[in-house]
RODO-2510 file (C-alpha; in nm, 4 decimals, decimal comma):
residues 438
     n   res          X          Y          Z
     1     x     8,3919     1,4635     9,2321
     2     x     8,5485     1,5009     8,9183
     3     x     8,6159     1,1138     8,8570
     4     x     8,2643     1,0305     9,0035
     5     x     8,1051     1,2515     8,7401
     6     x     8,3595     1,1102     8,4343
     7     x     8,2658     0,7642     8,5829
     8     x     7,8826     0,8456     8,5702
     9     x     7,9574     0,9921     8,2155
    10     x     8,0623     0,6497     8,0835
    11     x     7,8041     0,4654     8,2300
    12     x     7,5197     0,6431     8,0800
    13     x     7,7333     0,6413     7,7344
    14     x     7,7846     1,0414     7,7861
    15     x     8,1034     1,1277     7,5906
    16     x     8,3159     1,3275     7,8058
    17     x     8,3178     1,6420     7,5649
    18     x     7,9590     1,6978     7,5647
    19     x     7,9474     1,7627     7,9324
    20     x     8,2850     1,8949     8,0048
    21     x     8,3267     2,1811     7,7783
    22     x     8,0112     2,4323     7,7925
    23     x     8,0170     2,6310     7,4679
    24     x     8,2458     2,8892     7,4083
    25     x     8,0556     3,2094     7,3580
    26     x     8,1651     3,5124     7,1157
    27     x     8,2607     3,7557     7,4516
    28     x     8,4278     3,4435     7,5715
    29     x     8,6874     3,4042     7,2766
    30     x     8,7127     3,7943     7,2436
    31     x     8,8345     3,8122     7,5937
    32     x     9,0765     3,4629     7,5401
    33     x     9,2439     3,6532     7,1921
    34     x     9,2740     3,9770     7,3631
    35     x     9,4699     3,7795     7,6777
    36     x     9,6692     3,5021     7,4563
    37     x     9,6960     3,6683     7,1237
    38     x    10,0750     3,6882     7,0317
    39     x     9,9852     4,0745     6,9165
    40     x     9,8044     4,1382     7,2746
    41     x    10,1086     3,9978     7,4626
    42     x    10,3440     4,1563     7,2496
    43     x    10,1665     4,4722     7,3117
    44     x    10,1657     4,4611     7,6705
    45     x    10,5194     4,3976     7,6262
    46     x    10,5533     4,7247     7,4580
    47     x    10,3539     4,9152     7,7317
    48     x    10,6012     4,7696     7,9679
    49     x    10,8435     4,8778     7,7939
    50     x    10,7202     5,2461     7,7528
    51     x    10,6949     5,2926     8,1183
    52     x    11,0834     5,2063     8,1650
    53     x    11,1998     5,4753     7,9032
    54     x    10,9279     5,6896     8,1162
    55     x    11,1530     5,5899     8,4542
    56     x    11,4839     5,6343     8,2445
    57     x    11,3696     5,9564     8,1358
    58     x    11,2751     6,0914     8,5113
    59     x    11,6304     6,0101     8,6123
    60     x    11,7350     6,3579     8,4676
    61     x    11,5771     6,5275     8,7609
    62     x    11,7618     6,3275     9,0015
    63     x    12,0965     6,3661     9,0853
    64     x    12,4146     6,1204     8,9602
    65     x    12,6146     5,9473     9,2464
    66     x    12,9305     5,8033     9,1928
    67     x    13,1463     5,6445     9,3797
    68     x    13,5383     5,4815     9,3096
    69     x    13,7884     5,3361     9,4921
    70     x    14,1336     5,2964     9,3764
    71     x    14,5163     5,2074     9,4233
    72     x    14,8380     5,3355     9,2463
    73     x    15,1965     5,3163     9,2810
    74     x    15,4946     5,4589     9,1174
    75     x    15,7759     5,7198     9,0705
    76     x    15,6330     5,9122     8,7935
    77     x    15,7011     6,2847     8,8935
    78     x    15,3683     6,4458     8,8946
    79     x    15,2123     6,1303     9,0106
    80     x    15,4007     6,1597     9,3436
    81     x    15,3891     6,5046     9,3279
    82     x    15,0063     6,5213     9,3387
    83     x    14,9511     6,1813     9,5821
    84     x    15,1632     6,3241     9,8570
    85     x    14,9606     6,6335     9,8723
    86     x    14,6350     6,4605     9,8547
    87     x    14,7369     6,2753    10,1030
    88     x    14,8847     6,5655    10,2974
    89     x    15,2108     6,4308    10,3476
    90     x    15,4279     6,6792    10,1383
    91     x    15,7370     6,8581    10,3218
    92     x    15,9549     7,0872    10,2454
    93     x    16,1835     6,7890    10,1761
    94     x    16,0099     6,7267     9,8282
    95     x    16,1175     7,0794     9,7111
    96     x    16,4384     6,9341     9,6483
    97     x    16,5268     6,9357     9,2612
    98     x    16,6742     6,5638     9,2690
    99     x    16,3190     6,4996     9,4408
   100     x    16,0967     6,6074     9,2183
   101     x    16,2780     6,4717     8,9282
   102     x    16,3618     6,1657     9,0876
   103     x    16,0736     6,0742     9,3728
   104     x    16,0968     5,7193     9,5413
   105     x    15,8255     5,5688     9,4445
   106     x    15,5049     5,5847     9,6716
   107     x    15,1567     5,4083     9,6505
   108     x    14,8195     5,5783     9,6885
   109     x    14,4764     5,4649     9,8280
   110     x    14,1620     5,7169     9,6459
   111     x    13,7986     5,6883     9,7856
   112     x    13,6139     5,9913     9,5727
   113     x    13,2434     6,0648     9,5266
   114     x    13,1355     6,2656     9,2471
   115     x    12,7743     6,3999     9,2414
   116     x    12,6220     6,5595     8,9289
   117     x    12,2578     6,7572     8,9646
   118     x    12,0649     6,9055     8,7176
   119     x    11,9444     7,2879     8,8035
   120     x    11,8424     7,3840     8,4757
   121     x    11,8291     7,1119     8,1925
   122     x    11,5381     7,1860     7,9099
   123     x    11,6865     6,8855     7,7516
   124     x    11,5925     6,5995     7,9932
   125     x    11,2136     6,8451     8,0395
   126     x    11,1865     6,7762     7,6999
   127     x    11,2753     6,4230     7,7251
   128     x    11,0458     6,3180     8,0180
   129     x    10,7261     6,4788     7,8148
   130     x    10,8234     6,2506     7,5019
   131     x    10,8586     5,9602     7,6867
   132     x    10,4907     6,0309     7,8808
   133     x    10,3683     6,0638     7,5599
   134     x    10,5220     5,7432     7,4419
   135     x    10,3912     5,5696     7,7350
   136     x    10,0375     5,6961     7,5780
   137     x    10,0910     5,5998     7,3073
   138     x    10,1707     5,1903     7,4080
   139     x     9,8840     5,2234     7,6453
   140     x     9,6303     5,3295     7,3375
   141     x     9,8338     5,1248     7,0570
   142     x     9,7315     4,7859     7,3096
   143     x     9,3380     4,9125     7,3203
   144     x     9,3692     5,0100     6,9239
   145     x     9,5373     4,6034     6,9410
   146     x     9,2086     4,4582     7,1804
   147     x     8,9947     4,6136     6,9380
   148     x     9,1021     4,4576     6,6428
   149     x     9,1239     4,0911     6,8335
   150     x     8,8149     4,1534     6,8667
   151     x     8,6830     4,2062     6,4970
   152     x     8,9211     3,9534     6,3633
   153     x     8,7453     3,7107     6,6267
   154     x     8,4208     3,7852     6,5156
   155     x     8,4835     3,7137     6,1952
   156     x     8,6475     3,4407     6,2434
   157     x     8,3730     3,3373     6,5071
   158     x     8,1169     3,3788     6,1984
   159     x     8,3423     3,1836     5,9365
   160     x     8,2709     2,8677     6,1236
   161     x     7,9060     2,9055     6,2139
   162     x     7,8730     2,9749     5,8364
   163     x     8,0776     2,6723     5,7603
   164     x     7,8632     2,4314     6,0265
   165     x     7,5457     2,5494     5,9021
   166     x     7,6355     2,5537     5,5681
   167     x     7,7807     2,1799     5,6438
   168     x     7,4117     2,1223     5,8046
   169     x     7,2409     2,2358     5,4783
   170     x     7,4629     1,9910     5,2756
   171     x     7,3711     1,7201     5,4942
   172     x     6,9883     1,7743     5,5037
   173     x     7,0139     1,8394     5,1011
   174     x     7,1940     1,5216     5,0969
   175     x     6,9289     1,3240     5,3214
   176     x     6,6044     1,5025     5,0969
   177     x     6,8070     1,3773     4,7835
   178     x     6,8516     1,0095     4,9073
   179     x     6,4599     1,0264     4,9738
   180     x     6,4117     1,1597     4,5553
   181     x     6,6417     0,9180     4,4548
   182     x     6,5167     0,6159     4,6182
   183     x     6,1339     0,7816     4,5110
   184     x     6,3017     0,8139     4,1907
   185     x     6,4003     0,4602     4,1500
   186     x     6,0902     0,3525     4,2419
   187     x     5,8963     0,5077     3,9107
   188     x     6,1575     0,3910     3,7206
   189     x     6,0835     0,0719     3,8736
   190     x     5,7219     0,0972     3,8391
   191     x     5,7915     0,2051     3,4389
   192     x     5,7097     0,5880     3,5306
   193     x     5,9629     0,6976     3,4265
   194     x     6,3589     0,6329     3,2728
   195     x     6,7103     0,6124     3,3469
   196     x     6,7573     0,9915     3,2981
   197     x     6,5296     1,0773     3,6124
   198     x     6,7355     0,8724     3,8243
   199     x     7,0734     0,9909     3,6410
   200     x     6,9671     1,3266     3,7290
   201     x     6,9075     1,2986     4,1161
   202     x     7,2276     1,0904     4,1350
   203     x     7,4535     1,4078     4,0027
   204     x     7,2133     1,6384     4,2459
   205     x     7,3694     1,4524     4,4910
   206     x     7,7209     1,3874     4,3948
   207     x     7,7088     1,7748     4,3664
   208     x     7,5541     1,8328     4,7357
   209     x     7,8094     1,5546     4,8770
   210     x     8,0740     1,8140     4,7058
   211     x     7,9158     2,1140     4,9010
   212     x     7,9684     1,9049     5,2319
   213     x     8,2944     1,8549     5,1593
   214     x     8,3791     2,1967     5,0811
   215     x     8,1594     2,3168     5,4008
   216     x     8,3840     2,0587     5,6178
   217     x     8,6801     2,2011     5,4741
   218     x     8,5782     2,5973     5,5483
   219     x     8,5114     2,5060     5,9053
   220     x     8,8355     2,3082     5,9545
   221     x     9,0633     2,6342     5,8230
   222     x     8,7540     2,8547     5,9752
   223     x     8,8167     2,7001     6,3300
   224     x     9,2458     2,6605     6,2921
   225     x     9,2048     3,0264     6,2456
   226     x     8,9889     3,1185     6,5523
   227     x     9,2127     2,9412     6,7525
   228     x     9,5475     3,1297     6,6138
   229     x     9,3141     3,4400     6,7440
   230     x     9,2455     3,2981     7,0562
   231     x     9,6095     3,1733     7,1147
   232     x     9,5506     2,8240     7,1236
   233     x     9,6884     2,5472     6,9696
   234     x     9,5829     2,5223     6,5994
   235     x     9,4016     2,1925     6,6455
   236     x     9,2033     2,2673     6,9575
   237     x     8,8824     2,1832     6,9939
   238     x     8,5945     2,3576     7,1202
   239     x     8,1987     2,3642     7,1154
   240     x     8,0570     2,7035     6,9503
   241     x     7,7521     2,8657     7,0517
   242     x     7,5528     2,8257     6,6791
   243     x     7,3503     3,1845     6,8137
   244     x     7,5627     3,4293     6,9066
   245     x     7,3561     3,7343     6,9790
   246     x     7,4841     4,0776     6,7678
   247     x     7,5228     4,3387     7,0323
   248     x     7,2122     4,5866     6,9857
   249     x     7,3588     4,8987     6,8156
   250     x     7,1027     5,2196     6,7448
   251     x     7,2498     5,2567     6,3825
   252     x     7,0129     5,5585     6,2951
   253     x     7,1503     5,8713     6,4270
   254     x     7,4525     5,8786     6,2352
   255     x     7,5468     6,2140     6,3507
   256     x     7,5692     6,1114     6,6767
   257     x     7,7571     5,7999     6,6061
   258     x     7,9990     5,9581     6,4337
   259     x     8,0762     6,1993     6,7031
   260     x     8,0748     5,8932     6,9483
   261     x     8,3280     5,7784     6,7352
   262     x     8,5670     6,0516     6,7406
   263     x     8,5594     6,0953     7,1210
   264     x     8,5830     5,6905     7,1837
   265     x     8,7877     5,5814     6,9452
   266     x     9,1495     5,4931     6,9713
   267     x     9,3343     5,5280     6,6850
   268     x     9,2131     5,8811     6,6602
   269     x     9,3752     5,9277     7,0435
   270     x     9,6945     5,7363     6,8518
   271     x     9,6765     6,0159     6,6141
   272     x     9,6354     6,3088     6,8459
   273     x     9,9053     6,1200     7,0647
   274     x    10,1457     6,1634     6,7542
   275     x    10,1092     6,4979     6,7056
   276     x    10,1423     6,5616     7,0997
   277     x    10,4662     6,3571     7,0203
   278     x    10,5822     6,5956     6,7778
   279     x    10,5541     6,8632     6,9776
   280     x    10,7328     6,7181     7,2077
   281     x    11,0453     6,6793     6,9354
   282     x    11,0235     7,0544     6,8536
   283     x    11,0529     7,1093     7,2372
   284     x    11,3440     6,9014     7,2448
   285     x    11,4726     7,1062     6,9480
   286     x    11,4366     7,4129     7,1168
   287     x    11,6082     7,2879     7,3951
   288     x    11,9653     7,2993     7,2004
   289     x    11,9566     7,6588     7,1947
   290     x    11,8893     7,6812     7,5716
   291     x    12,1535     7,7092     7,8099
   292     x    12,2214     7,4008     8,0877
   293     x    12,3100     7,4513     8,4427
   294     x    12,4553     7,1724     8,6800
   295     x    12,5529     7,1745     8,9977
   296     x    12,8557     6,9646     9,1099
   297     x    13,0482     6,8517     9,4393
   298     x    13,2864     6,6024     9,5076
   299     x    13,4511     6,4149     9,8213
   300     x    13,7591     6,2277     9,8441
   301     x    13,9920     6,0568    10,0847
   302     x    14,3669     5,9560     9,9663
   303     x    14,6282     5,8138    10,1812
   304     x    14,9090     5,5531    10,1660
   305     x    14,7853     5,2849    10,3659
   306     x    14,4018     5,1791    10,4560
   307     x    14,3841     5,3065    10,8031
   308     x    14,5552     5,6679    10,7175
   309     x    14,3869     5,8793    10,4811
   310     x    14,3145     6,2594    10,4212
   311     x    14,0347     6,3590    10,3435
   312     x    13,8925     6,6923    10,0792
   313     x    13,6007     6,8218     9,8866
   314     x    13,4986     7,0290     9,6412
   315     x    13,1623     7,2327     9,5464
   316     x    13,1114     7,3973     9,2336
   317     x    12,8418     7,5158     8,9536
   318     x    12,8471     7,4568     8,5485
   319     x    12,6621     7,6603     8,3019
   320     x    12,6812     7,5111     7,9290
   321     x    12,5452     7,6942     7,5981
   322     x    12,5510     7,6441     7,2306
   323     x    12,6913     7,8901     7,0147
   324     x    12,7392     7,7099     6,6843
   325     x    12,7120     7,3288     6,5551
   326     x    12,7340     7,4378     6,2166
   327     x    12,3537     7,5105     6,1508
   328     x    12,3024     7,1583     6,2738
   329     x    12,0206     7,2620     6,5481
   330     x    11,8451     7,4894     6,2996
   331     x    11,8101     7,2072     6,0779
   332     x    11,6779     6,9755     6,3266
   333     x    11,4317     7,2578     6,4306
   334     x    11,2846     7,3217     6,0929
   335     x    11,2706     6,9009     6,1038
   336     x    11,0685     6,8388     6,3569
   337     x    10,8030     7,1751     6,2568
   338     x    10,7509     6,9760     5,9508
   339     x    10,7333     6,6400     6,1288
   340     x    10,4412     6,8366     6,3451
   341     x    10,2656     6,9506     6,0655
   342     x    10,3008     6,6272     5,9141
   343     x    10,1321     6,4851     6,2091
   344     x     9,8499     6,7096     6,2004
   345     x     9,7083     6,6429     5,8318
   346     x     9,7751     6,2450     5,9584
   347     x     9,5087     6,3207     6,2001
   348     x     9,2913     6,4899     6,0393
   349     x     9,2871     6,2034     5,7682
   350     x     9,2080     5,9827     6,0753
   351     x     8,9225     6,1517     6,1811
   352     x     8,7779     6,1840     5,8146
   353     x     8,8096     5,8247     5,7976
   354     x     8,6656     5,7735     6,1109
   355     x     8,3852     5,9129     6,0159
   356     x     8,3647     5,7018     5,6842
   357     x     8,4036     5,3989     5,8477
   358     x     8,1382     5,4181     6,0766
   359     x     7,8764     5,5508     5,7613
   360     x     7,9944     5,2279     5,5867
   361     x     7,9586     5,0253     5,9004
   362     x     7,5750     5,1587     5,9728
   363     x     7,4923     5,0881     5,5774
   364     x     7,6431     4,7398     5,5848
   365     x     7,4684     4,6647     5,9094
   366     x     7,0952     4,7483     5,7674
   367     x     7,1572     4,5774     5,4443
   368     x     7,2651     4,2680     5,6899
   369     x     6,9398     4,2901     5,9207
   370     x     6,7426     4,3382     5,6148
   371     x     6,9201     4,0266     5,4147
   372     x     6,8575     3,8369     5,7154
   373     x     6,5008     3,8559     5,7266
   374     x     6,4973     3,8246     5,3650
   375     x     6,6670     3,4807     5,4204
   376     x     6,4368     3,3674     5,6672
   377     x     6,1162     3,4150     5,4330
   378     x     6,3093     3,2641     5,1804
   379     x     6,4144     2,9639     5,3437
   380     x     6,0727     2,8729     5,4192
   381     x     5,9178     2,9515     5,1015
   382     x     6,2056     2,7150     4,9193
   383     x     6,0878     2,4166     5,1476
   384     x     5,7473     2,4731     5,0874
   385     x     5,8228     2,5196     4,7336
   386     x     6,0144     2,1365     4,7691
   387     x     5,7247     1,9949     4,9501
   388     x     5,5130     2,0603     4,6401
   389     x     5,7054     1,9604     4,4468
   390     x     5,7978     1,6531     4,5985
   391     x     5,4185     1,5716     4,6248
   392     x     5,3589     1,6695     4,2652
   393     x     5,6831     1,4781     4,1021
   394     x     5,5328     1,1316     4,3333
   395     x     5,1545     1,2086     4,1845
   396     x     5,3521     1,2325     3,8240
   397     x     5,2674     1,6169     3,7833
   398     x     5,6173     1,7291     3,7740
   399     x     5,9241     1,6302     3,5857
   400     x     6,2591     1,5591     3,7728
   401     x     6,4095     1,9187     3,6973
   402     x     6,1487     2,0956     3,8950
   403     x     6,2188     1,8422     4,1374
   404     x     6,6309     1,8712     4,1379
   405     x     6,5826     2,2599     4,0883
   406     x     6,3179     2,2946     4,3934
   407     x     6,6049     2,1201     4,6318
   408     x     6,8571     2,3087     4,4721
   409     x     6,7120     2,6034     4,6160
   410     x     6,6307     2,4988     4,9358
   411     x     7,0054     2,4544     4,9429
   412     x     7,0791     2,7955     4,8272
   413     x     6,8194     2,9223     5,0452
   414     x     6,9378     2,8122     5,3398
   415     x     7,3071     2,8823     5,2933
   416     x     7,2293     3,2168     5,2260
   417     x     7,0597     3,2888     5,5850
   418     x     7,3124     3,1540     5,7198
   419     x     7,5553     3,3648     5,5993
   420     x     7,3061     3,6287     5,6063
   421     x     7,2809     3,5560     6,0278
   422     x     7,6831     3,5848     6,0674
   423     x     7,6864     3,9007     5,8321
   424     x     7,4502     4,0660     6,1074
   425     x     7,7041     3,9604     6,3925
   426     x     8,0160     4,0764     6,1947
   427     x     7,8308     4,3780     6,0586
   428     x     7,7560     4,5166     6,4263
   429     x     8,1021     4,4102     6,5887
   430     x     8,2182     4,6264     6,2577
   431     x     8,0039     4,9223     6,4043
   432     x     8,1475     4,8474     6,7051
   433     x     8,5057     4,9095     6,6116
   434     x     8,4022     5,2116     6,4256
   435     x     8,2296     5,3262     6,7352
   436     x     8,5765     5,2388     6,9511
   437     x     8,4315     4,9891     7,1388
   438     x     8,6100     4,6676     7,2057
***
């Protein structure tokens, strides 16, 4: 189906482009960046990662099995003194002075499991809340990571729909200015009017050939950057949709926004995951001072040959505490209270400025829906303006300044609302970070 349509394509003079690739949509490179962006990946990674020191933290609560087998041999005293009663196989022959001073050498096969448990270990408590929280925080540091994709994208997004359309302007400037110059020549032609007329719509358009260059040149760094976003090679093409619809934001109740923000947003949960973090440390602090309890038991089977061993055990309990580490654990107590407290005026700076950006962001969005409309008036008053202009400079009622000066603006004009269209779309994915939203 695919080479019937490509085939179809060429016969009709379709290029393959135009019908293969449907335009990529704002959502639709947001959701590419946040799934290719070295940053998103990288953060993922990081999650990942979080949830194994989670799992290596856990193991506290289990207990440690080991389990070693080895072989010996020799005539050192205590060696054989030891292996022949592991083994069971010590007489009342081995009393003998010469043989304990001078044993025959014997060899010695050891099986022994060791097992370790935990009873009472504040330490490794300690240690499995940090690393929860630290698997928080990776989980909220990749959302605080999707968010920002997702603002850089838009701006980037905008960058080259400013560039096209500012490209566009240059190029109808550029067509409007061939028309005055070739009207142009024609006066001078007809003895109208001189050189100077003519001189004058020639730099006009040397200058607007300058502003297409310059516009081509945006978009090609504008577009190289979306796809670094988006994770794609740097000199990928793709299609833009030229009206990318802002998402529809109530930006009046700022009250209300700003306590949307504080609940939604996460680098305030980053923040409040710190301080849980902190916490954490001074629990682990604590924990020094706290006394540790194992329990321990053992099994082992030792003979001379494979086939003939004896076998033992052991069972027993350990209880550990700290007296003094030379005011070492005091220290690192008082360090982590001040890392807490630390912590806390971090947050609360995070929630202040929170709240500040999403003020800023509701300002910047009405002065970018109200620039917009202003841009659309203006545009079509400037090309009226022109029109008249143009009529008047061909009936000999205008000079060619007016005439330059009325395109000019037209230019201006319309660069502006374009600019003014993407600062609407950046402006509300701006409230939309503020808000927490992705």
């Amino acid at each position: 189906m695919i080479r019937r349509l490509a085939l179809l394509a060429l016969c009709l003079g379709v290029p393959a482009a135009a019908w293969a690739q449907a335009p990529l949509t704002l959502p639709e490179a947001i959701t590419r960046a946040q799934a290719a962006n070295p940053d998103a990946r990288a953060a993922e990674v990081a999650e990942q990662q979080a949830a194994s020191r989670l799992t290596q933290a856990r193991a506290g609560y289990l207990p440690s099995v080991d389990l070693t087998e080895s072989w010996q041999r020799g005539n050192q005293p205590v060696f054989v003194f030891s292996s022949l009663l592991a083994q069971r196989q010590f007489a009342a022959s081995n009393f003998a002075i010469d043989a304990l001073n001078r044993p025959d050498a014997v060899g010695n096969l050891r099986l022994g499991i060791t097992l370790d448990q935990a009873v009472f270990d504040p330490a490794t408590r300690a240690g499995v809340r940090a690393a929860t929280i630290g698997r928080d925080l990776a989980t909220t540091s990749r959302a605080v990571v999707a968010q920002d994709l997702a603002l850089a994208v838009t701006g980037a997004y905008g960058a080259v729909l400013a560039a096209d359309a500012a490209g566009r302007a240059a190029a109808a400037t550029l067509d409007a200015a061939t028309a005055d110059l070739e009207l142009a020549q024609n006066r001078r032609d007809a003895g109208r009017v001189t050189d100077a007329d003519v001189l004058r719509i020639e730099v006009f358009l040397a200058r607007a050939r300058e502003q297409q260059i310059r516009s081509t040149a945006d978009a090609t760094i504008a577009r190289a950057r979306l796809n670094q976003l988006m994770g794609e090679p740097l000199d990928a093409a793709f299609t833009l949709d030229a009206t990318p619809a802002p998402e529809a934001l109530a930006a009046t109740d700022v009250a209300a926004l700003e306590a949307e923000a504080v609940t939604a947003r996460a680098d305030l949960r980053l923040s409040a995951l710190q301080e849980q973090l902190a916490a954490a440390a001074v629990d682990a602090a604590r924990a020094n001072f706290l006394p540790r309890v194992y329990a321990q038991g053992g099994y082992e089977a030792n003979g001379g040959t494979w086939g003939s061993r004896a076998s033992s055990w052991m069972a027993g309990a350990v209880a550990r505490v700290n007296l003094f580490r030379g005011f070492a654990d005091q220290a690192r107590l008082a360090e982590a209270r001040h890392t807490q407290s630390l912590r806390a005026i971090e947050r609360e700076k995070a929630d202040t400025a929170a709240r500040l950006d999403v003020r800023m962001a509701v300002a910047r969005l009405e002065a970018a829906r109200a620039a917009e409309g202003v841009g659309r008036s203006a545009v079509a008053q400037a090309r009226e303006s022109h029109r008249i202009v143009r009529d008047r400079y061909d009936s000999g009622l205008a000079d060619v300044a007016a005439l330059v000066a009325a395109a000019e603006a037209v230019q201006q004009a319309e660069a502006r609302h374009a600019a003014a269209r993407v600062d609407v779309t950046v402006a509300a994915a701006t409230l939309s970070r503020a808000l927490g939203k992705r």
